[in-house]
C-alpha positions as CSV (number, residue, x, y, z in Angstrom):
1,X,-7.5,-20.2,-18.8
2,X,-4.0,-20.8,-20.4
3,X,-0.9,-20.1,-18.7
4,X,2.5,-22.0,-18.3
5,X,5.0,-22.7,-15.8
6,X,8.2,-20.8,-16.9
7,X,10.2,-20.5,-13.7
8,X,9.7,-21.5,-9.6
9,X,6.3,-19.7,-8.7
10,X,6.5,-17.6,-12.0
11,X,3.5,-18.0,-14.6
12,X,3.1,-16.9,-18.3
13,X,-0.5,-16.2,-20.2
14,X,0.4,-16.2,-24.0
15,X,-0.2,-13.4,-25.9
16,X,-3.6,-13.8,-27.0
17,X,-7.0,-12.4,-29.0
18,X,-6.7,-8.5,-28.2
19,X,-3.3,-8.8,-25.9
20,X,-0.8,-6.4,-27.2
21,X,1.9,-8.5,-24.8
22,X,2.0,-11.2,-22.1
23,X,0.9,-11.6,-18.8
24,X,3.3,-12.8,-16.4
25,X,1.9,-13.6,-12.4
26,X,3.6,-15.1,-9.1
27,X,1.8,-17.3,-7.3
28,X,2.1,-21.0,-5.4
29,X,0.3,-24.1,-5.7
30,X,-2.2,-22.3,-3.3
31,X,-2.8,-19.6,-4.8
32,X,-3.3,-21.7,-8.1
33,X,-6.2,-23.0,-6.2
34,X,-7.8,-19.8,-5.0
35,X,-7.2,-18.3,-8.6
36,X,-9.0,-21.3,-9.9
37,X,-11.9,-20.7,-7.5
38,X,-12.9,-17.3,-8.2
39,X,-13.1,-18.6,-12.1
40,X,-9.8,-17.0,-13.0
41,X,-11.6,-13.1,-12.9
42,X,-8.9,-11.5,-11.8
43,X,-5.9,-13.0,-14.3
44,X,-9.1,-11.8,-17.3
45,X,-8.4,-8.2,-15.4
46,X,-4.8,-9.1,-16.4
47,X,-5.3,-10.2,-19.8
48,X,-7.1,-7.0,-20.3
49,X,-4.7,-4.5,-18.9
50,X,-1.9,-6.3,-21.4
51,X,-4.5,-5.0,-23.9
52,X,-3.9,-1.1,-23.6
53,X,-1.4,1.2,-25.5
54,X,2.0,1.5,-25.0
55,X,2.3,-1.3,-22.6
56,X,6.0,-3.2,-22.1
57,X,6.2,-6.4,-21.7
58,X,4.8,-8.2,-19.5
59,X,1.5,-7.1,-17.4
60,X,2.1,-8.3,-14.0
61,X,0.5,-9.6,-10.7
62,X,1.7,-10.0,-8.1
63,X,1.4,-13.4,-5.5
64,X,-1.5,-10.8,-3.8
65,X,-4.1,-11.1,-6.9
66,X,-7.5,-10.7,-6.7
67,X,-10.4,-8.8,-8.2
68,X,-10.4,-5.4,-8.3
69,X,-11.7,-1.8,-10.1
70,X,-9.9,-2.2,-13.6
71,X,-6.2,-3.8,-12.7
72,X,-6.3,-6.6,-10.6
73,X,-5.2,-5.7,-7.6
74,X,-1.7,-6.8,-7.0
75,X,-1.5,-5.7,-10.7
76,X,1.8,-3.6,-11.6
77,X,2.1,-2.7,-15.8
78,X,4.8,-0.1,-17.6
79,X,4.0,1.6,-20.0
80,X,6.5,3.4,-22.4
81,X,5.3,7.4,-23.2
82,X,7.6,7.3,-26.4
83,X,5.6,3.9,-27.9
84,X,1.9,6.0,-27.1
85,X,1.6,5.0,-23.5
86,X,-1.3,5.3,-21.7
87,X,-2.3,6.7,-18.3
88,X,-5.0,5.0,-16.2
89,X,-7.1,5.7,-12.9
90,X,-7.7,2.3,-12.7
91,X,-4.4,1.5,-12.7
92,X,-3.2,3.8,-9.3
93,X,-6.8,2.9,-7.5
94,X,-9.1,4.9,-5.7
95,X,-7.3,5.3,-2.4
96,X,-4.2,7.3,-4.1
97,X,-0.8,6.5,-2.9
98,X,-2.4,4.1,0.0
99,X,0.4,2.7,1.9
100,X,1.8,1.5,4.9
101,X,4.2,2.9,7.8
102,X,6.6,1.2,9.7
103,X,7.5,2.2,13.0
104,X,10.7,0.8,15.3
105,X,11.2,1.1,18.9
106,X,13.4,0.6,21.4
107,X,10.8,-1.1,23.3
108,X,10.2,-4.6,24.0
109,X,7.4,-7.4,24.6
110,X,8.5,-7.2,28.1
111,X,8.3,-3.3,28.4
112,X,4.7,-3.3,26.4
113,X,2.2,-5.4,28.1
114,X,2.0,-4.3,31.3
115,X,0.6,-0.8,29.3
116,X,-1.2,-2.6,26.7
117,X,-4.8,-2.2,27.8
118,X,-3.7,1.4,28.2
119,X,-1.9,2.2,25.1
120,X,-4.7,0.2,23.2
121,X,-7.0,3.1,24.7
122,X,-4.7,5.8,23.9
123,X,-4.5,5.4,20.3
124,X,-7.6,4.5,19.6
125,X,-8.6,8.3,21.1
126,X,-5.8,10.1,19.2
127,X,-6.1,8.5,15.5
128,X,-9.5,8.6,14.3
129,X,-10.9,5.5,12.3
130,X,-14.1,4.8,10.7
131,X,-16.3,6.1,7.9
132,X,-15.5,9.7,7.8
133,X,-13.9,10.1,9.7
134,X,-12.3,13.4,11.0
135,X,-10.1,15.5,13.0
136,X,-11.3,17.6,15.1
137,X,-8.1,19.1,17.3
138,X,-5.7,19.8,14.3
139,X,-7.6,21.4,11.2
140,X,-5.8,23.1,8.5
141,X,-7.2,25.9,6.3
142,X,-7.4,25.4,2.0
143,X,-4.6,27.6,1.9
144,X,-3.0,25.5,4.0
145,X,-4.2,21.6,2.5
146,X,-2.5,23.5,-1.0
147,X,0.5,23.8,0.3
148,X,0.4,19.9,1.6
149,X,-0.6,18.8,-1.8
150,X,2.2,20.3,-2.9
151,X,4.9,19.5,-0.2
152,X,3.5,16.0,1.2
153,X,5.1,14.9,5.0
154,X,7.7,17.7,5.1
155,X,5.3,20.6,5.1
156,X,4.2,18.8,8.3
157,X,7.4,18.3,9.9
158,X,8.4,21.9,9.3
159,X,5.5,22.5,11.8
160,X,6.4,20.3,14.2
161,X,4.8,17.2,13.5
162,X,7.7,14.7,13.3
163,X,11.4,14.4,13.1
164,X,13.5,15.7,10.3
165,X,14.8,12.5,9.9
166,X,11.4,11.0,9.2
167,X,12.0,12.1,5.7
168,X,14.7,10.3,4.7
169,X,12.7,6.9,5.3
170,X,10.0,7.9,2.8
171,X,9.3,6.5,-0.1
172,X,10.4,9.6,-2.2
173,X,11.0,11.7,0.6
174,X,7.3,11.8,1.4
175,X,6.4,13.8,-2.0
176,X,6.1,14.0,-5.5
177,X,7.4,17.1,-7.1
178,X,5.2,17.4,-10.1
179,X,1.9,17.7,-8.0
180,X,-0.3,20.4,-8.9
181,X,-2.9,21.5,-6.0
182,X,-4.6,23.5,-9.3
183,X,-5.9,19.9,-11.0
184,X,-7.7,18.7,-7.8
185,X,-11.1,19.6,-7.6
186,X,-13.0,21.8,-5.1
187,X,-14.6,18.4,-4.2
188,X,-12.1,16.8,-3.4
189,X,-10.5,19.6,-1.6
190,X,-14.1,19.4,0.5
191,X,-13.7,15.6,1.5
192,X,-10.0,15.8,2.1
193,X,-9.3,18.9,4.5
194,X,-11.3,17.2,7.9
195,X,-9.4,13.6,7.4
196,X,-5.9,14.4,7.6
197,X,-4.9,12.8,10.2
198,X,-7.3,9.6,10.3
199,X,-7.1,6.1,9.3
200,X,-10.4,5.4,7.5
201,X,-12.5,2.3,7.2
202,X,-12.4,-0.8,5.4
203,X,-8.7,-2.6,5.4
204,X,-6.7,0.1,6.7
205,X,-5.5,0.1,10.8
206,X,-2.8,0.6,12.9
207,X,-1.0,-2.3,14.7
208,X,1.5,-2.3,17.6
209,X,3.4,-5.4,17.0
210,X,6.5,-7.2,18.0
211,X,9.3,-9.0,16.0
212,X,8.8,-13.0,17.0
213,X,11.3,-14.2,14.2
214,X,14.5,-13.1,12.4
215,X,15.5,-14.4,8.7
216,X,18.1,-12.5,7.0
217,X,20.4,-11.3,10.1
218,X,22.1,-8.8,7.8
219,X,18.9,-7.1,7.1
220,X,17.4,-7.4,10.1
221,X,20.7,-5.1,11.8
222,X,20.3,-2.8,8.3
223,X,17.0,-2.3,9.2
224,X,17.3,-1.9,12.8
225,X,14.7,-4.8,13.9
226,X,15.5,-7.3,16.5
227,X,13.4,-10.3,18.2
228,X,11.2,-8.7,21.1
229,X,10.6,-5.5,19.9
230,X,7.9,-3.3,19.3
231,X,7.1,-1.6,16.4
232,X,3.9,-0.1,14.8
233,X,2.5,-0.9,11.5
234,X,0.5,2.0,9.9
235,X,-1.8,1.4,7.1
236,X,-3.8,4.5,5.2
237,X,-3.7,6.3,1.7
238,X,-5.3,9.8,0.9
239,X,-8.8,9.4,1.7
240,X,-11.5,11.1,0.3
241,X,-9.4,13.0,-1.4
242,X,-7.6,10.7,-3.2
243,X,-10.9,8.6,-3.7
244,X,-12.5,11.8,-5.6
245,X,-9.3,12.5,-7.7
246,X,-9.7,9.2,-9.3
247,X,-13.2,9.5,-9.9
248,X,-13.4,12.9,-11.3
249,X,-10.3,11.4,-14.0
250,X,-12.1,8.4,-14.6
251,X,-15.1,10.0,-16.2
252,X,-13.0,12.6,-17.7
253,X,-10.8,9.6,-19.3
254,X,-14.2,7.3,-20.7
255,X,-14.9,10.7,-22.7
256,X,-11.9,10.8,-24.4
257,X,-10.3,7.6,-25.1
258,X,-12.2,6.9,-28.2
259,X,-10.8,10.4,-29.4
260,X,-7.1,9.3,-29.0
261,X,-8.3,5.7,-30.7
262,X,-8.1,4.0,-27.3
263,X,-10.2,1.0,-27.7
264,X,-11.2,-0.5,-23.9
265,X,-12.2,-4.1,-24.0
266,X,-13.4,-3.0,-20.0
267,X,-14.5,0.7,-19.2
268,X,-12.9,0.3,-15.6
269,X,-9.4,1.0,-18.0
270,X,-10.2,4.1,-18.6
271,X,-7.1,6.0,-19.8
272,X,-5.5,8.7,-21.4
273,X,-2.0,8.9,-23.6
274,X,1.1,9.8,-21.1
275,X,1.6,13.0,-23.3
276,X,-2.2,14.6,-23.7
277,X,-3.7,17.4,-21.8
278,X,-5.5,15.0,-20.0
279,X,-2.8,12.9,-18.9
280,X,-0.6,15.2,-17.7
281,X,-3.3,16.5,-15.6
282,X,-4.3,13.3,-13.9
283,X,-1.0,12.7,-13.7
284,X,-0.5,16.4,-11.3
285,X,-3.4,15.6,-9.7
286,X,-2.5,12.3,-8.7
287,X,1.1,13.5,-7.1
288,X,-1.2,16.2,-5.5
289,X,-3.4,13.0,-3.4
290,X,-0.1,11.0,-2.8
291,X,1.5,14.2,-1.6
292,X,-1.6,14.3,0.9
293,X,-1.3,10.6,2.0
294,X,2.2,10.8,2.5
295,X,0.9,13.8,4.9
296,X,-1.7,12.1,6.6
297,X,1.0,8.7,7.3
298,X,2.9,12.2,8.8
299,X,0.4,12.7,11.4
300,X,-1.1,9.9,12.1
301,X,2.8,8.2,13.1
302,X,3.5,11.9,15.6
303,X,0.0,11.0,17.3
304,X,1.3,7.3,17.5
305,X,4.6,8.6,19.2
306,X,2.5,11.2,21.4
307,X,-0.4,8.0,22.5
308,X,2.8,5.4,23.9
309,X,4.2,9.2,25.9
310,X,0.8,9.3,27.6
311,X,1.2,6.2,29.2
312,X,4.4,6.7,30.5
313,X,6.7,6.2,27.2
314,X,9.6,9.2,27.3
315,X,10.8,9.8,24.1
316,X,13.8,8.3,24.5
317,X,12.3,5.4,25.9
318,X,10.0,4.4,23.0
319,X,13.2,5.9,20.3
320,X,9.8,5.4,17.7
321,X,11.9,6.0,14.5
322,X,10.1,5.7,11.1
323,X,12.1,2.4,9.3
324,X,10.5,2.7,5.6
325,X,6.7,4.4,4.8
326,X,6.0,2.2,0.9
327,X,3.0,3.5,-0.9
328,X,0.8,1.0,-3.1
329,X,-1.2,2.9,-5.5
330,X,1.1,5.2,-7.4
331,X,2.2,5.3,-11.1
332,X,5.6,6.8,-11.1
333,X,8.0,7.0,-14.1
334,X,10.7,5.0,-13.4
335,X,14.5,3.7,-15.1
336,X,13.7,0.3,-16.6
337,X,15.7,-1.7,-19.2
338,X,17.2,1.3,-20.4
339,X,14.2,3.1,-20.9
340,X,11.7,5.4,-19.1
341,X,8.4,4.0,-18.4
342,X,5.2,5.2,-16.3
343,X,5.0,2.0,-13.7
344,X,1.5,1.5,-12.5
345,X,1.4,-0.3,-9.6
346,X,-2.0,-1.0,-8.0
347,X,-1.8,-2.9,-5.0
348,X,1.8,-3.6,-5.4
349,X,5.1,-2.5,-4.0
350,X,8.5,-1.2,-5.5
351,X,11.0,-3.7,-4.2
352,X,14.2,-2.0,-5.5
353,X,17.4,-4.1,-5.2
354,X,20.7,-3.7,-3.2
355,X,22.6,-0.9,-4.7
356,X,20.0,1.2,-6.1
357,X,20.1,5.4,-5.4
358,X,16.3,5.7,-3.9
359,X,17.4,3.2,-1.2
360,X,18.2,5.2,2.2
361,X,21.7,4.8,2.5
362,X,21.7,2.5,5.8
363,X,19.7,-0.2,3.5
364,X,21.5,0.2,0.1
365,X,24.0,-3.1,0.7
366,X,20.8,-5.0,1.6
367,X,17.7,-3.6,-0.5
368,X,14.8,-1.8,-0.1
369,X,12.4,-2.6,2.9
370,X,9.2,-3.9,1.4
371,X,6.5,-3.9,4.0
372,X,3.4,-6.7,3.4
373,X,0.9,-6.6,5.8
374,X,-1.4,-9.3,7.2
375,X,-4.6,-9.8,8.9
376,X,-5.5,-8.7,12.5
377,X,-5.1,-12.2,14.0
378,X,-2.0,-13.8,12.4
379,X,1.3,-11.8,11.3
380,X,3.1,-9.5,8.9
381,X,6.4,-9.4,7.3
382,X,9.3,-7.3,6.3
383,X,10.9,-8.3,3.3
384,X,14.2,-6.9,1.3
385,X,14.1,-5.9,-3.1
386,X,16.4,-8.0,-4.9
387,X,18.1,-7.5,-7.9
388,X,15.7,-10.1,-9.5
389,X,12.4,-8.0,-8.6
390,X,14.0,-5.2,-11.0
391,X,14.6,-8.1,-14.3
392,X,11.4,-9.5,-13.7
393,X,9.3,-7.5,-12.0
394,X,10.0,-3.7,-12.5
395,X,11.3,-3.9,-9.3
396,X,7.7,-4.5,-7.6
397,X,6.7,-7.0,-5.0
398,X,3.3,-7.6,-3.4
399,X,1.8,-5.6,-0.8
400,X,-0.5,-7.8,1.7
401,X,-1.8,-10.6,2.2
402,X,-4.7,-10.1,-0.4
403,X,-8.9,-11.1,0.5
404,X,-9.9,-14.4,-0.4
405,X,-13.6,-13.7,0.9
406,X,-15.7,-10.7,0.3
407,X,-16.8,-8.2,3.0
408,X,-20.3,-9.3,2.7
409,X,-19.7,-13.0,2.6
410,X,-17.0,-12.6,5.7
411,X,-19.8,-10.8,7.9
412,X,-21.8,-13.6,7.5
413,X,-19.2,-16.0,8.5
414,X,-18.4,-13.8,11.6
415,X,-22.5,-13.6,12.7
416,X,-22.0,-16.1,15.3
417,X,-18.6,-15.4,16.5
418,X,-17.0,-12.4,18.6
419,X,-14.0,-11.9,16.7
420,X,-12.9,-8.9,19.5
421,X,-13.0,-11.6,22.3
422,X,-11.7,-14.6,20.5
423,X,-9.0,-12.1,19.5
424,X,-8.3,-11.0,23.3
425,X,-8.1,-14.5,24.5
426,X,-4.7,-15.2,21.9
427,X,-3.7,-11.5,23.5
428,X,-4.3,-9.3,20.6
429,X,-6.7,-6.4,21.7
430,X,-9.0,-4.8,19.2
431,X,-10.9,-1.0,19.1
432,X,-12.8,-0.6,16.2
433,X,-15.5,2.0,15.4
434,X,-17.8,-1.0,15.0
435,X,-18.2,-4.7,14.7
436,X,-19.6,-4.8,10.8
437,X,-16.2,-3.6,10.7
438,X,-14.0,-6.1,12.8
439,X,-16.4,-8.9,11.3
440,X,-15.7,-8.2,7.4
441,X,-11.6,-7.9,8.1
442,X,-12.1,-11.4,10.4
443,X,-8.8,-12.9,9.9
444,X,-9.9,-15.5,7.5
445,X,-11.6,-13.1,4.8
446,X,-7.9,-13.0,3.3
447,X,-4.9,-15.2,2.2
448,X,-2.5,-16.6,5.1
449,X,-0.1,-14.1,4.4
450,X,2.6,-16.5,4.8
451,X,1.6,-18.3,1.6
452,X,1.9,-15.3,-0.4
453,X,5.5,-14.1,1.1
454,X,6.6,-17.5,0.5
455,X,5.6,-16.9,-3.1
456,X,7.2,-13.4,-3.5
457,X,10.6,-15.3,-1.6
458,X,10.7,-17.9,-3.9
459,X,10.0,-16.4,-6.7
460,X,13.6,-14.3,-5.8
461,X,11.3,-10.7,-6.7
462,X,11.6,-10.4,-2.5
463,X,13.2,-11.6,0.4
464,X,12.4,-12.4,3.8
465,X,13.8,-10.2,6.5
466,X,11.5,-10.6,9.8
467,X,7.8,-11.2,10.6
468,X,5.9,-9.4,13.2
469,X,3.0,-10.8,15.3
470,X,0.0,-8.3,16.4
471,X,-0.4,-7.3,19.6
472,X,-3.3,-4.1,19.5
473,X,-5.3,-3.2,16.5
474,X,-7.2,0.1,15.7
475,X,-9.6,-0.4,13.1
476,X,-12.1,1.8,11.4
C-alpha cells in the first residue's frame, strides 16, 4: 500500500490503476498500525470508492476506518450530479440515518447514584433492545408509519412525545423533505412498524453518563455541559426498515449499472447516476428510513425522560434537554467549493464549522456539536466542526471509536470473563438482552476512542469540547 504524509495526521493514496481521484484518510501512528494489521482492506475499500463516477476529489476516511459493506466505514465521498455522479447503498449503509442522541441534564453525579440501580432497571423496561425487537405499548397503524416517513421526529412531538424544542437540536430538524413513503417497500413497511421505539442489537445502546472533563470552556457553556453532570447518550438508526431499504436498492442498482456504463471494480458499490429513475428513488426512499430513525431517536429520548420520572426525577429536576441528535449514514446534497454535491457519509459525521446556517443558533460562534461515541467500559466525547473539516473534509468528522476485533473473535476473548461484573465493580452497570451480546461489544473489541479523537483534534477536521464517562448501559 502507497500513501504519503501530506499534513499532521492527514494521508494521501495517489491516484492510481482504476482511481478516478485520490484518497485522502486521518489517522495517528496507531492507527497506522491497526491499518497495517488488517492488511490495509479497508483503505482497498477506499481506493475503490475513488473509483466510481462523478466523484470529487478526494475519497475520504475518517480516523474511525475499518472494513465494511462497500465504503469503509468511516468512509465519506461527494459526488457532483452535473459531472454524472453516482448514488450508492453502500455508501449510506444498511442501518439508514443511524445516529446518536445526546441528552443534558440538570442532574449531577451526586444526584444520580443513589438511583442508579433503579434507573438502570427502569430503562432497561421502557426501551426495548435486542434482536427484534418491539414495542408493544405504543403501536402505530401504516397509515400512520407513512406519515412518519414523511415527517420524521415532529410527527411525534405533535402527539406528545417530546418538546417542541427538541426539534431545533436535530440534525435537519429531525427530517428530510424529499422522503417519499411510496418508494419503500411493503417489506420494509412489515419489519419497521413494531420497532419504533427500540434500540436494536449489535453496537447500538443507551448510556447515562456524566461529564468528568472540560476542554474548550467556550463550548462547553455553548453547549450547556458542565463537570458532574448527567447526560444520556442514545445510539440507533432505522432498523429493519432502514436495513430492507438498502437491500431492496442494492439489487435493484447491480441490475442496472452496467446499463448506465457503471463499471464496479466491487459489487458491494452498487450504484446508480444522481439523475436516473433509479436514483432519485433510492434517494426518496432513503429520506423516507432517516425520517423513521430520526422518529424512533424521538421516542426512545421521551421514554428516557419518562424512566429517570419513575424513580423520583420531576421534570424540572432532571431539565433532560436534547443538545444535538447527528446521524451517520446519510447522503445529503450539500454546498461544497462552490458547487453542489451528494455527500455520502457512511460511518462519519458532518462537522460543520463556526458560522455556518444549519448550526442551532446557540452553537453558531462555536461549531457544530459532533458526538463520537465509545465503548461501554471507557468514555465518549463531544467535539466542535471547524472551519478546517469544511476545506478538507466536506465538513465530516468521525463518528466512534471504530472495532478493532470482530464480533466472533471478541466472544471468544470474553469466554472466560464476566464482562457485566468486571463492569459493576469500576461502577458502570450493564442490562443487556444477553451476554453473546455484552461479550462481542467487550470494551476491547474497538479502538480506545481517545486515539481516534486525538486524530480527528489534530488533524484540525474537529475539536475537543468534553468527554463523558459511562455510568449504566442498555444494550441489545
Amino acid at each position: 500500500m502507497r500513501f504519503e504524509k501530506i499534513a499532521p495526521y492527514t494521508y494521501r493514496i495517489p491516484k492510481q490503476g482504476k482511481m478516478r481521484v485520490d484518497a485522502v484518510f486521518f489517522a495517528s501512528e496507531e492507527i497506522l498500525k491497526d491499518l497495517e494489521a488488517e492488511g490495509y482492506a479497508s483503505l482497498q475499500q477506499l481506493m475503490n470508492v475513488a473509483t466510481l463516477p462523478g466523484i470529487v476529489e478526494p475519497a475520504l476516511a475518517m480516523p474511525d476506518i475499518h472494513w465494511g459493506y462497500g465504503f469503509p466505514i468511516g468512509g465519506v465521498a461527494a459526488f457532483d450530479p452535473e459531472a454524472g455522479g453516482v448514488v450508492s447503498p453502500g455508501g449510506v449503509g444498511f442501518d439508514v440515518n443511524c445516529g446518536v442522541r445526546l441528552l443534558t441534564s440538570h442532574l449531577t453525579l451526586q444526584d444520580l447514584l443513589p438511583r442508579q440501580q433503579e434507573l438502570a432497571d427502569a430503562l432497561y423496561r421502557l426501551v426495548p433492545s435486542g434482536v427484534g425487537s418491539e414495542r408493544r405499548d405504543v403501536r402505530f397503524s401504516k397509515k400512520e408509519l407513512r406519515e412518519i416517513l414523511k415527517e420524521g421526529a415532529s410527527w411525534l412531538i405533535k402527539r406528545g412525545f417530546g418538546y417542541p424544542e427538541d426539534l431545533r437540536f436535530l440534525e435537519s430538524e429531525g427530517r428530510l423533505p424529499w422522503a417519499n413513503p411510496d418508494k419503500v417497500s411493503d417489506r420494509a413497511f412489515e419489519r419497521g412498524a413494531p420497532q419504533i421505539g427500540t434500540l436494536g442489537s449489535g453496537n447500538h445502546f443507551l448510556e447515562v453518563q456524566y461529564v468528568d472533563e472540560v476542554y474548550d470552556e467556550e463550548a462547553a457553556q455553548a453547549f450547556g455541559l458542565f463537570r458532574g453532570q448527567i447526560t444520556v447518550l442514545i445510539h440507533t438508526g432505522s432498523r429493519g426498515l432502514g436495513h430492507q431499504v438498502c437491500q431492496d436498492y442494492v439489487e435493484r442498482f447491480l441490475k442496472v449499472a452496467p446499463r448506465y456504463g457503471i463499471e464496479l471494480v466491487d459489487k458491494q458499490l452498487a450504484a446508480a447516476p444522481i439523475r436516473s429513475p433509479e436514483g432519485e428513488d433510492y434517494l426518496q426512499a432513503m429520506a423516507a428510513a432517516a425520517n423513521f430513525a430520526f422518529a424512533n431517536r424521538q421516542l426512545i429520548a421521551h421514554f428516557v425522560r419518562e424512566a429517570f420520572e419513575r424513580v423520583g426525577f420531576a421534570p424540572k429536576d432532571h431539565g433532560l434537554r436534547v443538545l444535538y441528535d447527528l446521524a451517520h449514514n446519510n447522503a445529503k446534497f450539500e454546498e461544497h467549493r462552490g458547487r453542489r454535491v451528494l455527500v455520502h457519509r457512511k460511518g462519519a459525521t458532518r462537522a460543520f464549522g463556526p458560522g455556518h446556517p444549519e448550526i442551532p443558533l446557540e452553537y453558531r460562534k462555536v461549531g457544530q456539536p459532533v458526538l463520537v461515541p465509545g465503548d461501554m467500559g471507557r468514555y465518549s466525547y463531544v467535539l466542535a466542526g471547524t472551519e478546517k473539516a469544511m476545506e478538507v473534509s466536506f465538513g465530516s468528522s468521525c463518528h466512534g471509536a471504530g472495532r478493532k476485533m470482530s464480533r466472533h473473535q471478541a466472544k471468544r476473548v470474553a469466554r472466560e470473563r464476566n464482562l457485566v461484573k468486571e463492569l459493576a465493580e469500576r461502577g458502570i452497570l450493564v442490562r443487556a438482552a444477553t451476554r453473546a451480546t455484552v461479550d462481542e461489544e467487550m470494551p476491547e473489541a474497538y479502538k480506545d476512542v481517545s486515539v481516534v479523537v486525538e486524530a480527528v483534534h489534530g488533524a484540525g477536521i474537529g475539536r475537543k469540547v468534553a468527554r463523558l464517562r459511562p455510568l449504566i448501559v442498555v444494550k441489545g
